[in-house]
C-alpha positions as CSV (number, residue, x, y, z in Angstrom):
1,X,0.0,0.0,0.0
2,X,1.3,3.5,-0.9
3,X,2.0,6.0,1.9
4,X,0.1,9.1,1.7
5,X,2.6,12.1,1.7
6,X,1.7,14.6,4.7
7,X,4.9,16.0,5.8
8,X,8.2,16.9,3.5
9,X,11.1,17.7,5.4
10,X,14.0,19.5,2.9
11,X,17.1,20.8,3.8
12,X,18.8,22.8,1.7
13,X,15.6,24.3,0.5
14,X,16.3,27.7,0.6
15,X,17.2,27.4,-2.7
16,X,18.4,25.4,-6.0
17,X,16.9,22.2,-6.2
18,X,15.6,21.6,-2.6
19,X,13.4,25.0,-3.0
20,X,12.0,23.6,-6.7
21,X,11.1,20.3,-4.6
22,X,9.8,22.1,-1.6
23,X,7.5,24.6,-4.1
24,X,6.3,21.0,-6.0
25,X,5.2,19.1,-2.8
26,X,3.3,22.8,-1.4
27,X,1.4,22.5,-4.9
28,X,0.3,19.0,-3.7
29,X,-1.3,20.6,-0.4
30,X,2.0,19.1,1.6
31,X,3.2,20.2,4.4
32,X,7.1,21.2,4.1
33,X,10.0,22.0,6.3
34,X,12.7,23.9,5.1
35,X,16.0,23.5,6.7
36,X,18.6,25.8,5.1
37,X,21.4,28.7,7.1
38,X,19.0,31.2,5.2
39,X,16.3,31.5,2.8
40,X,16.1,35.5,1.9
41,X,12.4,37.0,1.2
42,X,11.6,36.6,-1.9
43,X,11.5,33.4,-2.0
44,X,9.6,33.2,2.0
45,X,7.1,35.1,-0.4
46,X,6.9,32.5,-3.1
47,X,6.4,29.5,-0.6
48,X,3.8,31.5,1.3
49,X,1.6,32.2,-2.1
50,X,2.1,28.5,-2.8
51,X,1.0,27.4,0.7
52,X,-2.1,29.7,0.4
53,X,-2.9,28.9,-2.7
54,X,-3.1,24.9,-2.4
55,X,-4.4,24.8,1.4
56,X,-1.1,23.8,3.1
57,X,1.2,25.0,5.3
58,X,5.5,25.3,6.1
59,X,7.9,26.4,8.3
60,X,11.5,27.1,8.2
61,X,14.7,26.2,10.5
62,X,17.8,28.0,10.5
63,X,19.9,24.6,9.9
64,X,23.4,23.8,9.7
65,X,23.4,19.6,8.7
66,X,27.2,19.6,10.2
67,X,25.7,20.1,13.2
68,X,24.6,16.9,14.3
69,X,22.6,18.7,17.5
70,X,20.9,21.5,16.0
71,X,19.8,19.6,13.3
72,X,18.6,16.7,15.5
73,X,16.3,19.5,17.6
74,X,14.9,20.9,14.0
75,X,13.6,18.0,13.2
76,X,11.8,17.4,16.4
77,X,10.0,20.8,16.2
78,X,9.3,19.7,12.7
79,X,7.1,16.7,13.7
80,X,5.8,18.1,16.6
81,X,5.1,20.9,13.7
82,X,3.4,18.7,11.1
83,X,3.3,15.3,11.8
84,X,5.8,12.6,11.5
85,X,7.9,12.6,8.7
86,X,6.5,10.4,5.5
87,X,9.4,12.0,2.7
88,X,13.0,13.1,4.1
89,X,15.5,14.5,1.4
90,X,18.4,15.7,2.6
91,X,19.5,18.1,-0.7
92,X,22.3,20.5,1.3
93,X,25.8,20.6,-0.4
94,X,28.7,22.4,-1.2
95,X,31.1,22.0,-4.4
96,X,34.8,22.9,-4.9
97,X,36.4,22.3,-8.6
98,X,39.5,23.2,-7.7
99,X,42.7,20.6,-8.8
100,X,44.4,18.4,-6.0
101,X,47.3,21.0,-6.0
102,X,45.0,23.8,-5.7
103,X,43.0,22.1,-2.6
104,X,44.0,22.8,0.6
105,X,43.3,20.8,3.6
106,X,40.2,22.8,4.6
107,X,38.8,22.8,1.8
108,X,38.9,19.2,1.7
109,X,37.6,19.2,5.1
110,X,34.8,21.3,4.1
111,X,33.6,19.8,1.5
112,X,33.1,16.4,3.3
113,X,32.1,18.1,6.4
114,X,29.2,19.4,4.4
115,X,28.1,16.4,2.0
116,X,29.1,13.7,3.0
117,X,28.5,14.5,7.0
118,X,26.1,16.3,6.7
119,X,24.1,13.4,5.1
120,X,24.5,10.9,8.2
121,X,23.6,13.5,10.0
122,X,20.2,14.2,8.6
123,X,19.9,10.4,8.3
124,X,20.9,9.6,12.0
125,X,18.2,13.0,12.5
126,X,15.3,11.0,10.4
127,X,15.5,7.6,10.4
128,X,15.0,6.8,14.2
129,X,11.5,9.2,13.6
130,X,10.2,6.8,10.7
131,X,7.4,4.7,10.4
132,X,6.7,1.6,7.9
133,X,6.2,4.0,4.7
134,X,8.3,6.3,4.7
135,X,11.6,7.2,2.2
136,X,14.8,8.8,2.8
137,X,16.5,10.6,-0.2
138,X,20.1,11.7,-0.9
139,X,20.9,13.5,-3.1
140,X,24.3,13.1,-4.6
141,X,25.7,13.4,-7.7
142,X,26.9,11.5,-10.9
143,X,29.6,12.7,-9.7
144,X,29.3,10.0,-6.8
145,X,29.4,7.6,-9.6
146,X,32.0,8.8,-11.9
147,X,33.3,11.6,-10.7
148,X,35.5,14.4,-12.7
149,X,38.7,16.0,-12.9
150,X,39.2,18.2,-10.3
151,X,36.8,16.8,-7.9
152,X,38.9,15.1,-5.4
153,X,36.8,16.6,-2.9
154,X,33.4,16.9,-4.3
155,X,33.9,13.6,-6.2
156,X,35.1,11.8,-2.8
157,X,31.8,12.9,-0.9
158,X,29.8,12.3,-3.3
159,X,31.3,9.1,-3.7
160,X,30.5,8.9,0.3
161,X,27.1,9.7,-0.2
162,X,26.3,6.7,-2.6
163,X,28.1,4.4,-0.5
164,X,25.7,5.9,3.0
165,X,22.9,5.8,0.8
166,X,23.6,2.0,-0.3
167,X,24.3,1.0,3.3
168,X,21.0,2.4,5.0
169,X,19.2,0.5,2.0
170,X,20.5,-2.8,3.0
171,X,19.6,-1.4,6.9
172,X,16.4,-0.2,6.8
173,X,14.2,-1.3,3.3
174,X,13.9,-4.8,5.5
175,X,11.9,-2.9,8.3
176,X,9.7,-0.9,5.9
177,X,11.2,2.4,5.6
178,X,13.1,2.9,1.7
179,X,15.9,4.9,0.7
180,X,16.6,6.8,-2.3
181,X,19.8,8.6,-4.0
182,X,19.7,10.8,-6.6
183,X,22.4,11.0,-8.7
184,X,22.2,14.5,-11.3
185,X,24.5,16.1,-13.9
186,X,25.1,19.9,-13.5
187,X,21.7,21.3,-12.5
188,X,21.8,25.2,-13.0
189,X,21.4,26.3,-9.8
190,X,23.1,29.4,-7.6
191,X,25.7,26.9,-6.6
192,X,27.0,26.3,-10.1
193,X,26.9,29.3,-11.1
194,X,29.6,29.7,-9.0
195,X,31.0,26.8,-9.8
196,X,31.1,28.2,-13.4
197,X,32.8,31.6,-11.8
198,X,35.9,30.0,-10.5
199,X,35.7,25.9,-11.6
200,X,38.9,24.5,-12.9
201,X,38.5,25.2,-16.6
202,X,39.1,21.5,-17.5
203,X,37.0,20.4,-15.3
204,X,34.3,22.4,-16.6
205,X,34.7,21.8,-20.3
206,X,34.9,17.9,-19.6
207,X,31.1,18.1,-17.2
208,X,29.6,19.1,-21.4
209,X,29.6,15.1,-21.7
210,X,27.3,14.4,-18.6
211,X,25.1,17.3,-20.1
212,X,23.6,20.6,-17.8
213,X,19.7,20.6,-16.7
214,X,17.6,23.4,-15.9
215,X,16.4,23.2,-12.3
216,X,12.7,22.7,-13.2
217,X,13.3,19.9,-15.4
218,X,15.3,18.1,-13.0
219,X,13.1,18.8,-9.9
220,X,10.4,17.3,-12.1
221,X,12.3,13.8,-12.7
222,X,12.9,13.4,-9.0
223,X,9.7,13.9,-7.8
224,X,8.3,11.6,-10.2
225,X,11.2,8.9,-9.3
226,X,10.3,9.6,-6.1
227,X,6.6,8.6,-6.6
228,X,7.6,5.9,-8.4
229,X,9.5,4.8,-5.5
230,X,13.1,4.2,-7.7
231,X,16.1,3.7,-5.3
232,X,18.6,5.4,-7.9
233,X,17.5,8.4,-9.5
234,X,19.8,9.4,-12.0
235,X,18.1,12.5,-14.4
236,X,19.1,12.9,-17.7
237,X,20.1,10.6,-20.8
238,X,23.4,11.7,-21.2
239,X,23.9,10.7,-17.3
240,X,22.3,7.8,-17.6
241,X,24.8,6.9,-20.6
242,X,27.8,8.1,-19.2
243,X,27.0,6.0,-15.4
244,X,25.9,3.0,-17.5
245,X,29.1,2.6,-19.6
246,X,31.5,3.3,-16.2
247,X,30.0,0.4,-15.1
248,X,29.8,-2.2,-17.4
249,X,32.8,-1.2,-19.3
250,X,35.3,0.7,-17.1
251,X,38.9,0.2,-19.2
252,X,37.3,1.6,-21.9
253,X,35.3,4.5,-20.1
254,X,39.1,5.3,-18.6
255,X,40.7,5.0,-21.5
256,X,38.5,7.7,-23.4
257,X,38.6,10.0,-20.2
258,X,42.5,9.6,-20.6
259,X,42.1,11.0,-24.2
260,X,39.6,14.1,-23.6
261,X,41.4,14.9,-20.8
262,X,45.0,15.2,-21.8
263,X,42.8,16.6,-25.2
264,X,41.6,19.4,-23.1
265,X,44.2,20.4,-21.1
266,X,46.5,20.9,-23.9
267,X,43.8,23.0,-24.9
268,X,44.0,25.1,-21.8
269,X,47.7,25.3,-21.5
């Protein structure tokens, strides 16, 4: 029997993809939580119209998911809020395309701190709240399955966040509650944009192969992944592709990455 979807808890929904999910469950007359370190006005405004307008309601928590406690007493006001929690998708994240010689230590740090952390923490936050029903989603990255140059970082936690996402499938799909990862190309979001601003120019000419989404497009596939009830969500053909022939044929999928890349940075030289 499917669950009926009363409460959506979001973080990193004060913008990019978690706000397009957040705005598509208020137009379902769902209640939403938004867990972000801001969420400026205009877009307060936005979610308020949508709650109005389709009978629902949200709230928002000043949330940092790299800390564990905070994050933990969120959620709590959250169900004592709306309900126990019936969809859980932890979208927060951070991206640095910087080369391994051009990464320091904290960056590293931070980058893991963020993604990959942060994810067990809004998992260890969620799961013990659960009932039979329920799904957890992750949202990670193609990058977490075939990662790019210049993303030691990004690619590692990413990496991380498949392998979390994998284990708490094998831990808690036998007692009922499911897990889902999501797996995008480049989604044009604030946090690319930046990306594009100061992203190792290599790098950034080589993610053209996995393909760029708009936002709207992207939030659309998820959700109906999600309703679907898919454990791997991975939008896009091109990423599709690319994941697909990693897997299955991974000397060959090297040796072409070999090509383009030493291809494109003679280019850059």
């Amino acid at each position: 029997m499917k669950t009926i979807i009363k409460h959506v808890v979001i973080s990193g929904a004060g913008s990019g993809l978690g706000f397009g999910l957040a705005s598509r469950y208020l137009k379902r007359g769902i209640s939403v939580t938004v867990l972000d370190l801001a969420i400026n006005e205009e877009r307060k405004q936005l979610l308020n119209e949508l709650a109005v307008a389709h009978h629902t309601r949200w709230c928002f928590f000043t949330t940092d998911v790299t800390n564990a406690q905070i994050l933990k007493e969120n959620i709590d006001h959250a169900i004592v809020k709306f309900g126990s929690i019936d969809l859980a998708i932890n979208s927060a994240g951070v991206v640095i395309n910087k080369a391994l010689e051009d990464t320091s230590p904290e960056d590293f740090k931070r980058v893991i701190d963020i993604n990959l952390n942060g994810s067990f923490n809004f998992a260890s936050a969620v799961l013990p709240t659960m009932k039979t029903g329920a799904r957890l989603t992750l949202i990670a990255s193609i990058a977490g399955l075939i990662s790019n140059y210049a993303y030691s970082a990004y690619g590692a936690s990413k990496f991380g966040v498949v392998g979390l996402a994998t284990t708490l499938r094998y831990e808690y799909e036998h007692k009922g509650i499911h897990i889902s990862c999501v797996c995008p190309p480049e989604v044009q979001t604030p946090m690319v944009t930046k990306e594009h601003a100061h992203g190792n120019k290599v790098s950034l000419e080589l993610k053209k192969f996995a393909g760029s989404m708009q936002a709207d497009d992207a939030c659309d596939q998820i959700v109906s992944a999600l309703d679907a009830g898919k454990w791997m969500v991975i939008p896009s053909f091109n990423a599709k592709f690319l994941a697909t022939s990693a897997r299955i044929f991974p000397r060959s999928f090297f040796a072409i990455m070999k090509q383009l890349i030493k291809r494109t940075v003679k280019k850059f030289a």
